[in-house]
N, C-alpha and C positions, 0 to 999 in steps of 0.2 A: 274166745270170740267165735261168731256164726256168720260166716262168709256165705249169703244166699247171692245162688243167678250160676247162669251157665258159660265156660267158659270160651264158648264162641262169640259171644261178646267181649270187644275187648276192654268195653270198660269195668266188666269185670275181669277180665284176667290180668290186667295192669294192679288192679288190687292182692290180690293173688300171686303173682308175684314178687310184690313189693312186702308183702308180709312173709314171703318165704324168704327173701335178700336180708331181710330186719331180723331174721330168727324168729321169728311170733308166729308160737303154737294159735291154730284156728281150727274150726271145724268146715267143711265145705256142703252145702246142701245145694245142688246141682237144680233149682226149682227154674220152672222156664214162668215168665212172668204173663205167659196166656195158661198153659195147659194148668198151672199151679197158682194162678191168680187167687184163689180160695186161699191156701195157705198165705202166699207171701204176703196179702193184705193184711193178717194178725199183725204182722210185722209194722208194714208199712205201706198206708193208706192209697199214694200212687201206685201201688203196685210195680215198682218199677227196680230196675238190678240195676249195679251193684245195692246190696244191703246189709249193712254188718251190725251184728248183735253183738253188743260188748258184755264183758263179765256181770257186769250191776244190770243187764237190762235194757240200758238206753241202745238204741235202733239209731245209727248215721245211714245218710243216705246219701247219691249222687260222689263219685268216684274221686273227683280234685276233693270235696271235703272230707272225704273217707281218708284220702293218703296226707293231710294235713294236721287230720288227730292225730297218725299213726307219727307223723314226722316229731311231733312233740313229744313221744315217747321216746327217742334215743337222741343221742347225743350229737356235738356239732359233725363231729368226722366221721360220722355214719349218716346223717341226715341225705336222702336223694335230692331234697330241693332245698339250695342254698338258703339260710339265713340271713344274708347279707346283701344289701344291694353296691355292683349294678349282677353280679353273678344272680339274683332273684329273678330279678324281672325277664331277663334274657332266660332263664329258661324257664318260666313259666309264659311268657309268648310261645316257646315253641311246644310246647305240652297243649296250651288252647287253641293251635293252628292245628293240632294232629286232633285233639277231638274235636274241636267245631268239622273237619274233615269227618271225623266220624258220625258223627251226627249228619251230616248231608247224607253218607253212602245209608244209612236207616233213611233216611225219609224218601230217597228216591227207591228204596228197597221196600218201602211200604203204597209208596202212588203206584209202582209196579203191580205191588199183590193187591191191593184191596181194589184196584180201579177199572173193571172193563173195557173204558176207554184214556188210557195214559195219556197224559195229557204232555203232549212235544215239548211245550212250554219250559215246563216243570222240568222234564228230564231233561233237558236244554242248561237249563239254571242250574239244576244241580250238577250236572256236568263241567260247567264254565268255574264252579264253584272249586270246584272239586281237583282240575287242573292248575287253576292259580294260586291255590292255597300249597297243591305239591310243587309247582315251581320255585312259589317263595322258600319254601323248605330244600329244595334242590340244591337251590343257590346259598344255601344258610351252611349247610352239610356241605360242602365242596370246599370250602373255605377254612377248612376244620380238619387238620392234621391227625389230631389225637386220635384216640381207639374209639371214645367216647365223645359225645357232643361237647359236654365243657370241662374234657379234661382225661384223667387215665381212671376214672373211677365211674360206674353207669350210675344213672338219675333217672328220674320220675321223664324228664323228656324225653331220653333215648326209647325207655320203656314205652312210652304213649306211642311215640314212632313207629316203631318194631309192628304192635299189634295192633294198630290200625290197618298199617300198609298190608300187612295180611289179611285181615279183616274184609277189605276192599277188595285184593284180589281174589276172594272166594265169594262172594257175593257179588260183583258187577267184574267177570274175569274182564270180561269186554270192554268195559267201559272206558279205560286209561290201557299205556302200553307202557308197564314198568320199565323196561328196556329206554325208555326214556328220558328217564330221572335214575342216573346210574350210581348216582352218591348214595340217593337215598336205597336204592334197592343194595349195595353192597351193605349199609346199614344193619337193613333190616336181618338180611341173611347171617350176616355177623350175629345177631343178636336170638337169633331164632336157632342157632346151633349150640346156644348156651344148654346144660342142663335145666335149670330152673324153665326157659322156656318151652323146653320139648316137657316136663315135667306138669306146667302150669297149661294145656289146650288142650281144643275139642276142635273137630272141626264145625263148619259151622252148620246149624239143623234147623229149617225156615221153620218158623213157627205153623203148627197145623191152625 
């Protein structure tokens, strides 16, 4: 498999990870999805990262269905994201509360860069966004004894967690005061001191 996109993104390095947790050998091509837009469109048409090339060919794309194929390759008790509901659905809220999060901290990192005049609004909205979605999360993780969010074994949520909340504080350091939100930032830090995570970044390089 061809793991494209770069790993200051974290919704590629949540992939990248989670194929180094699974054992699945990959190749990594570190393509930024402006400077290398030429290439990765062969690929795939948005241009856009994560993008994995499977052995036959076929091209997935977008990070929750990337680790979804992957999840059906191994077995129940290795699986990151439960099979079973109500253990499903609870951690796939909190896996699309950490990237819908991610996706605000881009789009206020794009009104930033492309816009002469930023609009308060916007960065306002994505702010408010951005604080109540780590609140709900605060108070999710507080509640939550284990080492991990749903249990003694990490998953696709802990992981999404982890590399957003860094993701966030290297591109808007200002923006929120982790100091904060103490669950989740002990979280993260737990999980950012794994090997696989010091193994699987970059820090992050604003698109030219």
């Amino acid at each position: 498999m061809i793991l494209i996109g770069q790993y200051d993104s974290p919704f590629v390095r949540r992939v990248g990870i989670a194929l180094t947790l699974y054992g699945m050998a990959f190749e990594h091509r570190p393509w930024s999805s402006f400077a290398d837009a030429d290439r990765l469109r062969a690929y795939n048409p948005l241009t856009r990262v994560p993008t994995l090339v499977l052995e036959d060919g076929t091209v997935l794309i977008d990070s929750h269905i990337i680790l979804d194929y992957l999840d059906g390759l191994v077995a129940d008790d290795r699986v990151m994201f439960p099979r079973r509901e109500p253990s499903r659905h609870r951690a796939l809220k909190v896996a699309t509360l950490a990237c819908g999060l991610g996706d605000k901290v881009v789009s206020l990192f794009y009104e930033k860069r492309l816009h002469e005049d930023v609009s308060a609004l916007w960065v306002d909205r994505c702010r408010c966004q951005i604080e109540a979605t780590l609140a709900v999360l605060e108070a999710d993780r507080s509640d939550i004894a284990s080492e991990f969010w749903f249990g003694e074994r990490i998953g696709h949520a802990d992981i999404a967690v982890a590399v957003v909340l860094r993701f966030l504080g290297e591109v808007h350091p200002e923006l929120v005061a982790i100091s904060n939100y103490p669950a989740l930032r002990a979280h993260a830090e737990r999980l950012e001191a794994l090997a696989v995570f010091q193994a699987i970044s970059q820090p992050f390089i604003a698109p030219a």
